[in-house]
C-alpha positions in Angstrom: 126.5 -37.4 23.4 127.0 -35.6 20.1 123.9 -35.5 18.1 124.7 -35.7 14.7 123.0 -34.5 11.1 120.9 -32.3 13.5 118.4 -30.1 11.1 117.5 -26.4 12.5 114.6 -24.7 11.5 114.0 -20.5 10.9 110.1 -20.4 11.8 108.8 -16.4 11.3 104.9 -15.4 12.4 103.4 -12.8 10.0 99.9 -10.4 11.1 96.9 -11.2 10.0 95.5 -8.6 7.4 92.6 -6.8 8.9 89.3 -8.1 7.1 86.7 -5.0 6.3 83.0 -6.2 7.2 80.5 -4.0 5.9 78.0 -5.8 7.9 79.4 -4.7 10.9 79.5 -1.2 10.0 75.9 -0.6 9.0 74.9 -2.6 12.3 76.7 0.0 14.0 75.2 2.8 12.3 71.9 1.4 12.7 72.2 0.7 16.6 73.6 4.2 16.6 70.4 5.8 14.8 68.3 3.7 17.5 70.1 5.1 20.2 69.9 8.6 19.3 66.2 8.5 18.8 65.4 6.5 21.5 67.3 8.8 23.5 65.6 12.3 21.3 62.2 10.3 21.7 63.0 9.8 25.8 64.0 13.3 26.4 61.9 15.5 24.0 57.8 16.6 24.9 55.5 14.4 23.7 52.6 16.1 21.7 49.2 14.4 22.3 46.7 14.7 19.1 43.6 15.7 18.7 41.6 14.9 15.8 38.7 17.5 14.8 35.5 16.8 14.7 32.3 18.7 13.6 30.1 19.9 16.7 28.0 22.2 18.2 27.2 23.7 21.4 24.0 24.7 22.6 23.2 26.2 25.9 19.6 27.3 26.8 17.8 28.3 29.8 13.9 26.8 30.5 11.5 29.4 31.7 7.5 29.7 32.1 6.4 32.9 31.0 3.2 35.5 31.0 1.4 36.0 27.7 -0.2 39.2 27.2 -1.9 40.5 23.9 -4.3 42.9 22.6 -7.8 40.9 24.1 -11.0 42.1 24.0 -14.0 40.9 25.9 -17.4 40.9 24.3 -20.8 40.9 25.9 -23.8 39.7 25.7 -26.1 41.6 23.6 -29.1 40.5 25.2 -30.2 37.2 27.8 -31.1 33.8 26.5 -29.6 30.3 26.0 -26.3 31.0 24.1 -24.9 28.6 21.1 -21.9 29.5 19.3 -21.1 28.6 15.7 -17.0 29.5 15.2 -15.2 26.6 16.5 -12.7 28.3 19.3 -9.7 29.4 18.1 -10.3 30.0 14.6 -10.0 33.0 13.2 -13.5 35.4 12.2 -14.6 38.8 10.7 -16.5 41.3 11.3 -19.2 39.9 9.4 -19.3 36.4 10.6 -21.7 34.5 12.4 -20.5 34.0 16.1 -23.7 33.0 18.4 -27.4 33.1 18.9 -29.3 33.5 21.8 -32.8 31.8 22.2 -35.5 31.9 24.6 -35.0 28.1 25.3 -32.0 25.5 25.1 -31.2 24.3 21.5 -31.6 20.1 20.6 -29.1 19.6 17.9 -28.8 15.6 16.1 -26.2 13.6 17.4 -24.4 12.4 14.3 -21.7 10.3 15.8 -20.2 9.6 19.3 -20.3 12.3 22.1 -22.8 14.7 19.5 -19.8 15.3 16.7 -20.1 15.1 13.0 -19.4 11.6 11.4 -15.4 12.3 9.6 -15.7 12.2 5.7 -13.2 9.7 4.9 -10.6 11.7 4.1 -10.4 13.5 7.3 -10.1 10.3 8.7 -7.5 9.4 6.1 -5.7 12.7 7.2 -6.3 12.1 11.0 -4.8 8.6 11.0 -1.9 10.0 8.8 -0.8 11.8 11.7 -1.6 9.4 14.1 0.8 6.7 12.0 3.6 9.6 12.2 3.7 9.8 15.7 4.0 6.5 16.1 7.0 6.1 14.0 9.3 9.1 15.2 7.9 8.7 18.9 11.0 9.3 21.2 10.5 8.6 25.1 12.3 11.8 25.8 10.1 14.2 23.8 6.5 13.3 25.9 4.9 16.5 25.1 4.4 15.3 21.5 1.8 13.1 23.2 -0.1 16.5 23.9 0.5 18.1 20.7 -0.7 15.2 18.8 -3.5 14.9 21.9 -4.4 18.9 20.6 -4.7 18.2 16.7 -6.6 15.6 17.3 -9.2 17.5 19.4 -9.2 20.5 16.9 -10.3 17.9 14.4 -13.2 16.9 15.7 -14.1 20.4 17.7 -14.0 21.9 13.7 -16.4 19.4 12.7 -18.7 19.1 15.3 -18.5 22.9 14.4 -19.9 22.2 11.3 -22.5 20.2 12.4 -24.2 22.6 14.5 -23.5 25.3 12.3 -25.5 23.4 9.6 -28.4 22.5 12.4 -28.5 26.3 13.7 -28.7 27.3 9.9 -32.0 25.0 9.3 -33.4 26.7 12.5 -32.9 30.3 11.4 -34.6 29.3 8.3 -37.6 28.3 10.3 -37.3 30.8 13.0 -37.4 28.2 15.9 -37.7 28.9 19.2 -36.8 33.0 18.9 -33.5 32.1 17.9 -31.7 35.7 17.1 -27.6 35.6 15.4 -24.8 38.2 16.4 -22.4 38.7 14.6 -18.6 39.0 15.7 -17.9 42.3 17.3 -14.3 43.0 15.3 -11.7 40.6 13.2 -9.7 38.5 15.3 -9.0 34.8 16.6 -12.1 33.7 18.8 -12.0 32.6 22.3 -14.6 30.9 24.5 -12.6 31.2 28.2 -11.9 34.0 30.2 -9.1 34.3 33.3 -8.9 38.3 34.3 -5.8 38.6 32.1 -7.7 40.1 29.0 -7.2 43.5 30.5 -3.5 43.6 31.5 -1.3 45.6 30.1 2.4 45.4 30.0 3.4 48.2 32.3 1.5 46.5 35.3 2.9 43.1 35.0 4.8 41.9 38.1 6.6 39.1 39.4 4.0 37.4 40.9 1.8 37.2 37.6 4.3 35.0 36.3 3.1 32.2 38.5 0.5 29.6 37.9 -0.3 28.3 41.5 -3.4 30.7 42.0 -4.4 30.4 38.1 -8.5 29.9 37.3 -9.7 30.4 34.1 -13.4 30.4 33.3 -14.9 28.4 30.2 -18.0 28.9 28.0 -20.4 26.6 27.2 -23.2 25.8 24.6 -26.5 26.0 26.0 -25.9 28.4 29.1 -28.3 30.9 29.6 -26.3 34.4 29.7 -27.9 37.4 31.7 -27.4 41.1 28.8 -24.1 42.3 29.4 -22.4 39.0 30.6 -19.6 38.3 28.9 -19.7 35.8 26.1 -16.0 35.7 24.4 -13.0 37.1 23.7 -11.1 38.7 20.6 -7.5 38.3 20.0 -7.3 41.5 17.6 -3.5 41.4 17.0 -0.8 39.5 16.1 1.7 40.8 18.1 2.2 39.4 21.5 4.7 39.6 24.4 5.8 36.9 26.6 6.9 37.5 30.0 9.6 36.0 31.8 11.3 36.5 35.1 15.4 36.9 34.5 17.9 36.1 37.0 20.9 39.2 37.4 23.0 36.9 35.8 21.3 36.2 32.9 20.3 40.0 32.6 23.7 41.2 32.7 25.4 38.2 30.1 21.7 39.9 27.6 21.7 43.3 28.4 23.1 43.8 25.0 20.7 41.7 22.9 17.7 43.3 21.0 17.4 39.8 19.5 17.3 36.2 20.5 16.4 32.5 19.8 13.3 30.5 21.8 11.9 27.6 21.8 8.5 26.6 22.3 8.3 23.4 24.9 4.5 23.1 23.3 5.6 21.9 19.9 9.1 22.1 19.9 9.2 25.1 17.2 11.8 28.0 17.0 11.0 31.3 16.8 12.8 34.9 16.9 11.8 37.7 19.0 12.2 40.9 20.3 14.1 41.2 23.5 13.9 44.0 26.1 14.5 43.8 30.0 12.6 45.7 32.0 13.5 46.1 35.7 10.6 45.9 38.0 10.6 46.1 42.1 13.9 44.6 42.1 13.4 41.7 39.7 14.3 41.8 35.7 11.9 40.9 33.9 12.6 40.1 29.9 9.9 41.1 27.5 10.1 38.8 24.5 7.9 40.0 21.7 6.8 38.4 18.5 5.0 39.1 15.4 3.5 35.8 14.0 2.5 32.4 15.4 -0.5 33.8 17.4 -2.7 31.5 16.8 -0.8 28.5 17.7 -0.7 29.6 20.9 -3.9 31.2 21.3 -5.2 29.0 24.2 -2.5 29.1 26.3 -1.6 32.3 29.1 1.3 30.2 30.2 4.0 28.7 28.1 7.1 27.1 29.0 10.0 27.4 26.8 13.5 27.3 26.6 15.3 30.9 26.0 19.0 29.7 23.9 21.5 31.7 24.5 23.9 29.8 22.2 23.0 27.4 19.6 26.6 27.1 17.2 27.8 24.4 15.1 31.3 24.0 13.1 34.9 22.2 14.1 34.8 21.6 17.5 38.3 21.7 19.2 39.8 22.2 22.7 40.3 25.3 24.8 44.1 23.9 25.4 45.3 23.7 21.8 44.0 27.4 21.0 47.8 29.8 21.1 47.8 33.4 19.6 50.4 34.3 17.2 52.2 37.0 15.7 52.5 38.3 11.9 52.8 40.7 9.9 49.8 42.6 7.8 50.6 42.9 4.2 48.2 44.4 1.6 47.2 41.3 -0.9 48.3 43.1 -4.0 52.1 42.9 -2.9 51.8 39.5 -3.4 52.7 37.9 -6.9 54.6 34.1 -8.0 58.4 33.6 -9.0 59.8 33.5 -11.9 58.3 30.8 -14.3 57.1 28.6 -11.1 53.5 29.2 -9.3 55.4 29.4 -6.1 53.6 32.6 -4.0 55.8 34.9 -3.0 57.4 38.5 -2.3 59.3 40.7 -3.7 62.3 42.3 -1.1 64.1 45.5 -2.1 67.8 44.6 -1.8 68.9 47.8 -2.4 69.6 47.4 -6.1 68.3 47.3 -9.3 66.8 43.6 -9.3 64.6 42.8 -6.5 64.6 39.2 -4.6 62.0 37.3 -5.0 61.2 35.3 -1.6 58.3 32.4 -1.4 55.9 32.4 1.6 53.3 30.9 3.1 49.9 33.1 3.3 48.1 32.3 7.1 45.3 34.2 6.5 43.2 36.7 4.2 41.4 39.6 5.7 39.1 40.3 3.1 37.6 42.9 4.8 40.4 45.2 4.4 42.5 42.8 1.9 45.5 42.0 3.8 47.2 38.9 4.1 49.1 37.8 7.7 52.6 36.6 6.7 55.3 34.9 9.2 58.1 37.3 10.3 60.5 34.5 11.1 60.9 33.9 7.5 62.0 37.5 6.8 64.8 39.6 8.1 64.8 42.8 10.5 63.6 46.1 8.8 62.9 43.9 5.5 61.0 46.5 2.4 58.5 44.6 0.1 57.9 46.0 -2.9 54.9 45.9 -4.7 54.8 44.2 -8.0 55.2 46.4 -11.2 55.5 49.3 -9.1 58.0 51.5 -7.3 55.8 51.5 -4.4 57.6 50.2 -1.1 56.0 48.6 2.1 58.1 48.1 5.0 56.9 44.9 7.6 57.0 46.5 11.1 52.8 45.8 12.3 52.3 43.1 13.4 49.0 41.7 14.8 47.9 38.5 16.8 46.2 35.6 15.3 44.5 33.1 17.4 44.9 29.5 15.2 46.0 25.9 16.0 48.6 24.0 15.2 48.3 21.4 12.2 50.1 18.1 12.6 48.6 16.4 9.7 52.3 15.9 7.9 54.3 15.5 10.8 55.1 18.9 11.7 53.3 21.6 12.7 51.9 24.3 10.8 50.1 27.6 12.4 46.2 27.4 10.9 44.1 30.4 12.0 40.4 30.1 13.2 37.4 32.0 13.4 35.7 31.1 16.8 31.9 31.0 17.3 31.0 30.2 20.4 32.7 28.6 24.1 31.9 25.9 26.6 34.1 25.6 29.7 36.3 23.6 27.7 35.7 23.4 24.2 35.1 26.2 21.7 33.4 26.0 18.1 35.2 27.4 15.2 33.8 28.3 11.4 34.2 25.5 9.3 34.8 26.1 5.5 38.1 29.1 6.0 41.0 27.9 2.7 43.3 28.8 5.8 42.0 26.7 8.9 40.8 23.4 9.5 38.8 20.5 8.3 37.0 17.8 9.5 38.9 15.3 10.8 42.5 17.1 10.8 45.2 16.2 13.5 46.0 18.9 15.7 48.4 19.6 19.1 46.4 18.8 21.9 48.4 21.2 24.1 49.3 24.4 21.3 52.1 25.6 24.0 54.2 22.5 23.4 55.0 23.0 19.6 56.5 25.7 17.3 56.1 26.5 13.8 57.8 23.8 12.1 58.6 21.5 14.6 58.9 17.6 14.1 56.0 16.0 16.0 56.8 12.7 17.6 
């Protein structure tokens, strides 16, 4: 069969052209910028932050100690019923009134509850004051302001019950009642009506079993007690200074064998005082001699005190033991310093062998003004680099180098060296001097760890 008017056809298949999508592309390029830092953030040490924080450190040892002082103990001139006028702890003269004697016991008015003096209404005012204060600022933790308010309270009404029979013994001399004969105070001092055998002891025969209060007596004076000639009648505090005894372990005498000086607080009334400090070994046992100048009379009742001896009492930046690393750099003398050209850029200026010096900007870590030399880094210069100091011919070539102990800053992202000054030390934190243009401030980020970052390095 012949197929006729049959029509052939020339069919040709052409390539596509290539279409460029740049949406594509930058998908790629960002899924390759993931991977790489996912990967960099993966494989890299992680640098755990710490943020500064003002704090302090105190660390303090409690101890009861021994007061001794210059006492003196005054007898009776003659016998009879004895009445003092000076209320006890005050201070008196030579020429004051301190007692009489009579042949029979004194009847003084009873002018309010238990024979004191009616208060004026501004001692009340005054008394209730203080009473209203304690109140307020009481803190469960601080009981022995119980005691201390317990103490003012007393003094009041001891002073003007005081009074009161100062002003009835007055009207009795004038009458010359019942024999009644006045002595006057043997010396100046601060009066005491109590005795307890310690009036006599002296320094050089303390020992360590003074220091203890289990066997303690003390002996108390009262009005109306008839007193035998020569019995004792009271005591005179005649100085000032006093010494406070306290029993030191070897520990504690080693870590102050050094100090002529410290810090103590009184448990009594929680105030601070500075002393004198000497150890004094006796019969194997240290004994620490802490010796003041003021604040007698305060304490004037008391052969016993407890307080707490403070070793260390800092405050500043507190930061971590861990991030603390010491670094290297170079000790320059300031005036070699000077700024570039037209810009304020601080900087150097490195002899290069020919006419024209270079000028190279740094970064100062630190000013010793002491001996006014600045602490450069010696990675940004090169080996057996000269400085030359600034409208001179004089040359300084970097080869000392000393150590620095500093942190590293983190605030920007990388980290930058900042020196510190430390204070004091716990176990694990220390306390560093707030306040330096070239360390830290409150609330800066720094490397937790200072052994797992360089100068410079990007902080993830």
């Amino acid at each position: 069969m012949i197929l006729a008017d049959k029509k052939l056809t020339n069919i040709q298949t052409y390539r596509k052209k290539p279409h460029f999508n740049i949406g594509i592309v930058i998908f790629g390029i960002i899924l390759i910028y993931l991977i790489v830092t996912i990967f960099t953030y993966l494989t890299s040490k992680h640098v755990s932050v710490y943020e500064v924080r003002e704090g302090s450190i105190l660390r303090d040892t409690a101890y009861t100690g021994l007061v001794v002082r210059q006492e003196q103990v005054i007898a009776s001139e003659a016998e009879g019923y004895v009445n003092y006028f000076s209320p006890e702890g005050s201070k008196v003269g030579a020429r004051t009134d301190v007692y009489t004697l009579s042949r029979e016991k004194l009847s003084f008015r009873e002018l309010g509850p238990d024979g004191q003096a009616a208060l004026s209404a501004d001692e009340q005012a005054a008394l209730l004051l203080k009473i209203q204060s304690f109140s307020e600022n009481f803190d469960e933790s601080q009981f022995r302001d119980v005691y201390t308010l317990k103490d003012n309270i007393r003094n009041v009404l001891e002073s003007k019950s005081s009074q009161s029979r100062q002003a009835q013994l007055g009207e009795m001399l004038t009458q010359n009642r019942n024999g009644l004969n006045v002595y006057k105070a043997a010396a100046d001092g601060i009066i005491m009506y109590s005795l307890d055998g310690f009036e006599t002891v002296a320094l050089s025969d303390i020992t360590e079993d003074m220091l203890s209060k289990e066997n303690y007596k003390i002996e108390t004076m009262a009005n109306n007690t008839s007193v035998r000639q020569g019995a004792p009648l009271y005591k005179l505090i005649t100085s000032d200074t006093w010494t406070l005894v306290i029993s030191l372990s070897k520990d504690t005498a080693k870590e102050l064998s050094e100090k002529k000086r410290v810090k103590v607080k009184f448990s009594k009334d929680n105030q601070t005082e500075r002393a004198d400090f000497e150890i004094h070994p006796v019969s194997g046992t240290n004994l620490g001699f802490l010796t003041f100048h003021s604040s007698m009379i305060r304490y004037a009742k008391e052969r016993y005190l407890d307080i707490e001896l403070i070793l260390e009492d800092e405050s500043g930046l507190k930061i971590p033991k861990s991030s603390v690393v010491d670094k290297k750099f170079y000790t320059v003398p300031k005036d070699y310093l000077t700024q570039g050209g037209n810009s304020k850029d601080t900087g150097v200026l490195i002899d290069t062998g020919k006419d024209t010096a270079e000028f190279k900007k740094i970064d100062v870590y630190y000013w010793n003004q002491e001996n006014d030399m600045v602490y450069l880094d010696p990675q940004v210069f090169e080996e057996e680099c000269v400085l030359i100091r600034p409208e001179s011919s004089e040359t300084y070539p970097l080869k000392a180098a000393k150590s620095l102990k500093g942190v590293y800053n983190i605030n920007k992202g990388y980290a930058v060296f900042k020196q510190i000054e430390i204070l004091c030390e716990s176990d694990e934190y220390y306390i560093v001097k707030a306040g330096n243009d070239y360390s830290l401030t409150n609330y800066d980020h720094i490397a937790l760890d200072g052994d797992t970052v360089t100068e410079n390095s990007v902080v993830f």
